[in-house]
C-alpha positions in Angstrom: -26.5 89.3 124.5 -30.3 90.4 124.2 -32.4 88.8 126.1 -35.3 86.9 123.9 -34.3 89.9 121.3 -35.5 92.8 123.6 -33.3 95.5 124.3 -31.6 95.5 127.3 -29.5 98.8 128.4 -27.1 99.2 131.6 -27.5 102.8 133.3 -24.5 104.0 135.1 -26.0 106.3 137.7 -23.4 108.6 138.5 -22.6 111.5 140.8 -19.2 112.5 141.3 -17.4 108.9 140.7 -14.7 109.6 138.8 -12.1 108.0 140.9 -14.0 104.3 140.4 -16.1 104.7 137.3 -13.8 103.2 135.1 -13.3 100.2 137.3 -17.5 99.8 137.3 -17.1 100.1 134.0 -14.9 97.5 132.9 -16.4 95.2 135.2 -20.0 95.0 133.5 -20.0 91.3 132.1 -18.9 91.6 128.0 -22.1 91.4 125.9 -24.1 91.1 128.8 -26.7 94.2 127.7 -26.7 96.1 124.2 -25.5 98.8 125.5 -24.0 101.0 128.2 -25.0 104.5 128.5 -24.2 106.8 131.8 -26.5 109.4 133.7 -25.4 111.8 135.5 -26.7 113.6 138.7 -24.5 116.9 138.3 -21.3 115.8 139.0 -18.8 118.8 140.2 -15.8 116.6 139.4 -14.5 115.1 136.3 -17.0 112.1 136.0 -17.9 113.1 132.4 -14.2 113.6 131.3 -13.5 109.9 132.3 -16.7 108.4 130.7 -15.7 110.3 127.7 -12.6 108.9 127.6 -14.2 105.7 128.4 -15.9 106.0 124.9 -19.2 105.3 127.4 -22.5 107.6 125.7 -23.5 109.9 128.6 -26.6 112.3 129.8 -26.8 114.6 132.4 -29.2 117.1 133.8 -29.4 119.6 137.1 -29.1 118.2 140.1 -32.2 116.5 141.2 -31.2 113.9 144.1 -30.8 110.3 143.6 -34.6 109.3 142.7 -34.5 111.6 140.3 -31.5 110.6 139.1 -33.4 107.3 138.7 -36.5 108.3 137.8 -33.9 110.0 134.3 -32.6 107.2 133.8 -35.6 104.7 133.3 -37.2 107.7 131.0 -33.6 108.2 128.9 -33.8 103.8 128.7 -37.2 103.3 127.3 -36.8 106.6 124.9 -33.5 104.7 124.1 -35.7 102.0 123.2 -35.2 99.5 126.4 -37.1 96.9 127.1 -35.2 96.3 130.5 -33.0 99.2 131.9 -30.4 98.0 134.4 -29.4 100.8 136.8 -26.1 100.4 138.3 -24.3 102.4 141.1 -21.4 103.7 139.4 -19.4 104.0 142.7 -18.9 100.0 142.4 -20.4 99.4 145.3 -23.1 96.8 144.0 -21.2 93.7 142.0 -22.0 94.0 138.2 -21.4 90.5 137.7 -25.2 90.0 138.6 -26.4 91.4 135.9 -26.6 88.2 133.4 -28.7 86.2 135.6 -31.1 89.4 136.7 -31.9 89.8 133.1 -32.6 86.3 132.9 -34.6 86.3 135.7 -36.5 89.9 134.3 -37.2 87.7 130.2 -39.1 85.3 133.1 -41.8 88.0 133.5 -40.7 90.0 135.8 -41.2 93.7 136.1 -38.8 94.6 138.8 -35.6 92.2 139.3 -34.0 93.3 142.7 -30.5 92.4 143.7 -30.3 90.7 147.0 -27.6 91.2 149.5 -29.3 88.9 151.9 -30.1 85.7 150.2 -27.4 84.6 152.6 -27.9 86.1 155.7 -24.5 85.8 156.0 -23.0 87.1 153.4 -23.6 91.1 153.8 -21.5 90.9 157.3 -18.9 88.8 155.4 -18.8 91.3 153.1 -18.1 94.0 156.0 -21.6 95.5 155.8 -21.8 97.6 159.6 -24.1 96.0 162.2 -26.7 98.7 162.2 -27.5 98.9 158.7 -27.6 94.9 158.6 -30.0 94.5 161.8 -32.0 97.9 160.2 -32.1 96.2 156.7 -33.5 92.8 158.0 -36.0 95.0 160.5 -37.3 97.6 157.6 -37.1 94.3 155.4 -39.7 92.1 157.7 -41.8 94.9 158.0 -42.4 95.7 154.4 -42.5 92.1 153.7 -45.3 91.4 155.6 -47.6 94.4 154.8 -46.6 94.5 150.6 -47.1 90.5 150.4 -43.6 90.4 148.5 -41.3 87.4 149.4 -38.6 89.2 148.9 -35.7 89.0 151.4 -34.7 92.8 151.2 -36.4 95.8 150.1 -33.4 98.3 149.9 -30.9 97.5 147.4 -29.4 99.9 144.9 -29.4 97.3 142.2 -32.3 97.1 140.1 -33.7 96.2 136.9 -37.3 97.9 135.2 -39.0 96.8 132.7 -40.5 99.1 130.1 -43.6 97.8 131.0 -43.2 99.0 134.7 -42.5 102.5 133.5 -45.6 102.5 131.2 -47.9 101.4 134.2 -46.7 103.5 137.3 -46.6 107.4 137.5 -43.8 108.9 138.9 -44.9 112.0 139.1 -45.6 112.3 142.9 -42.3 110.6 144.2 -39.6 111.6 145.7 -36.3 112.6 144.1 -34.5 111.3 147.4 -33.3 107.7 148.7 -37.2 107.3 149.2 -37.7 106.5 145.7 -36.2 103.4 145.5 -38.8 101.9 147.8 -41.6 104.4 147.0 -41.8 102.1 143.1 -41.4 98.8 144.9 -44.6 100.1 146.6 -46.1 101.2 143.5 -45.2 98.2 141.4 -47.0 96.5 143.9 -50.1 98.4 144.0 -50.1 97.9 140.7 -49.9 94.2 140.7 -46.4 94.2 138.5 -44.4 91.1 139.6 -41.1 91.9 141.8 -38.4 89.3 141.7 -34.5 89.0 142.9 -31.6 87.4 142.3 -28.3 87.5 144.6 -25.5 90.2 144.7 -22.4 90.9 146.1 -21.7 94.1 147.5 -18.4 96.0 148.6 -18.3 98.0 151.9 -14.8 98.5 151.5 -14.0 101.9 149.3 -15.6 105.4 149.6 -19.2 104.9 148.0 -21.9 107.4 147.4 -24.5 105.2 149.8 -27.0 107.1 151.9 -26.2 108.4 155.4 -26.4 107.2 158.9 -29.0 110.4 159.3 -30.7 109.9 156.1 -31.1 106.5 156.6 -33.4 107.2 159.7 -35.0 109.8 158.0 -35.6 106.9 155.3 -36.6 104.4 157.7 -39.6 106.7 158.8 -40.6 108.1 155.3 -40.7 104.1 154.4 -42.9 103.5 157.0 -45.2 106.4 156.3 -45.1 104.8 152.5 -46.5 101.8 154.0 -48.8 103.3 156.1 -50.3 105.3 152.5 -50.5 101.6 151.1 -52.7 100.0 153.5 -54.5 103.4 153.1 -54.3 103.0 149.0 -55.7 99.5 149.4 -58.7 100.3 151.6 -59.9 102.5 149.3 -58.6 105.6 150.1 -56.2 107.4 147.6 -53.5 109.1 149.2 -51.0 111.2 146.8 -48.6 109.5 146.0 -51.2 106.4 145.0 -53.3 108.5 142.6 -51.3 108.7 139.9 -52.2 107.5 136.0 -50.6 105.8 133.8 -47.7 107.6 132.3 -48.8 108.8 129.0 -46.1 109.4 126.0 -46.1 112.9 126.3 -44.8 112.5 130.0 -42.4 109.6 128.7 -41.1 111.4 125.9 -41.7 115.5 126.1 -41.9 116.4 129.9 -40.2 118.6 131.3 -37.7 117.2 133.3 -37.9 119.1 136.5 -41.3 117.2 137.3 -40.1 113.5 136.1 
């Protein structure tokens, strides 16, 4: 199914999922993008070997971190012609079922379609989600809500969708190629006046999953707030680093080198 006839493509992130990548895979939604393709962060074990098998088309590249994973993966979709690239743990943890309406939600005008785990407050504990990232997520979640302006109801989710349009505006040049990313562009997309929706999402606690750790995560919760703290700074007037950045020209799209994506 393509959504008002732009190409939509589902990116597997992967790193060392072997053991589950074949039950992620099967449980992307039948016609739901036009097509499936996998990118993968280095994997040492025999990740490639199953998507092979699994007939699924797959890139890789030296190890660069999970941003930079990310930050492949929306270049590889929109050189793959994209109009909406769909990245999806491939570790399971985050419910594919979501992606139908997200795309929907994405052909609506949306840059940036987040899936939410806490459109029910409820539901991430249900779902055997630990009491310290729940009471951290809502915390780091309040906070960013209030200073980006973005009525979203979490700001940490691995599922996402971008729009080629997003990648055309924002440079990713001075990002991070850790965790950070993932809020660094909602930041950015922000700055940048790109529309940020969500729709719901399940998500399983339950299996082995490649999500960040307890250590990183404080590490993250500090770099976000520093982020932050560069917005406001961005928005005043002054340009910090990471807010300097130009549009991403075709050359950077297309021929860069991908050590500096």
């Amino acid at each position: 199914m393509s959504i008002e006839r732009k190409k939509s493509i589902c990116v597997i992130l992967a790193y060392n999922c072997a053991n589950v990548l074949e039950s992620t895979y099967k449980r992307i939604p039948v016609g739901s993008v036009d097509e499936i393709i996998l990118v993968d962060d280095s994997s040492t074990d025999n990740t490639l070997e199953v998507a092979r098998r699994l007939g699924i088309r797959f890139f890789t590249h030296e190890h660069l971190g999970y941003g930079g994973n990310v930050k492949y993966s929306i270049k590889k979709g929109v050189e793959l012609g994209a109009e909406y690239i769909v990245d999806l743990h491939g570790d399971g943890q985050y419910d594919p079922s979501a992606i139908p309406a997200a795309l929907v939600k994405a052909s609506e005008g949306y840059d940036m379609v987040l899936g939410s785990r806490f459109t029910d407050l409820g539901q991430p504990l249900r779902d055997n989600m630990s009491f310290a990232r729940y009471f951290a997520n809502i915390g780091l979640s309040v906070i960013a809500r209030l200073i980006l302006g973005v009525p979203l109801s979490e700001f940490h989710t691995g599922f996402r969708i971008y729009s080629k349009h997003l990648a055309e505006t924002i440079s990713f040049n001075n990002t991070s190629n850790d965790f950070l990313f993932s809020f660094e562009i909602i930041a950015l997309a922000r700055f940048n006046n790109l529309n940020i929706g969500e729709v719901p999402i399940r998500c399983d606690y339950k299996e082995e999953h490649t999500s960040i750790s307890i250590k990183k995560s404080i590490v993250y919760s500090f770099q976000m707030l520093k982020t932050l703290g560069l917005y406001l700074l961005a928005k005043s007037g002054y340009r910090t680093k990471l807010f300097m950045g130009q549009r991403l020209t075709t050359q950077y799209l297309y021929g860069g080198d991908q050590k500096h994506i």
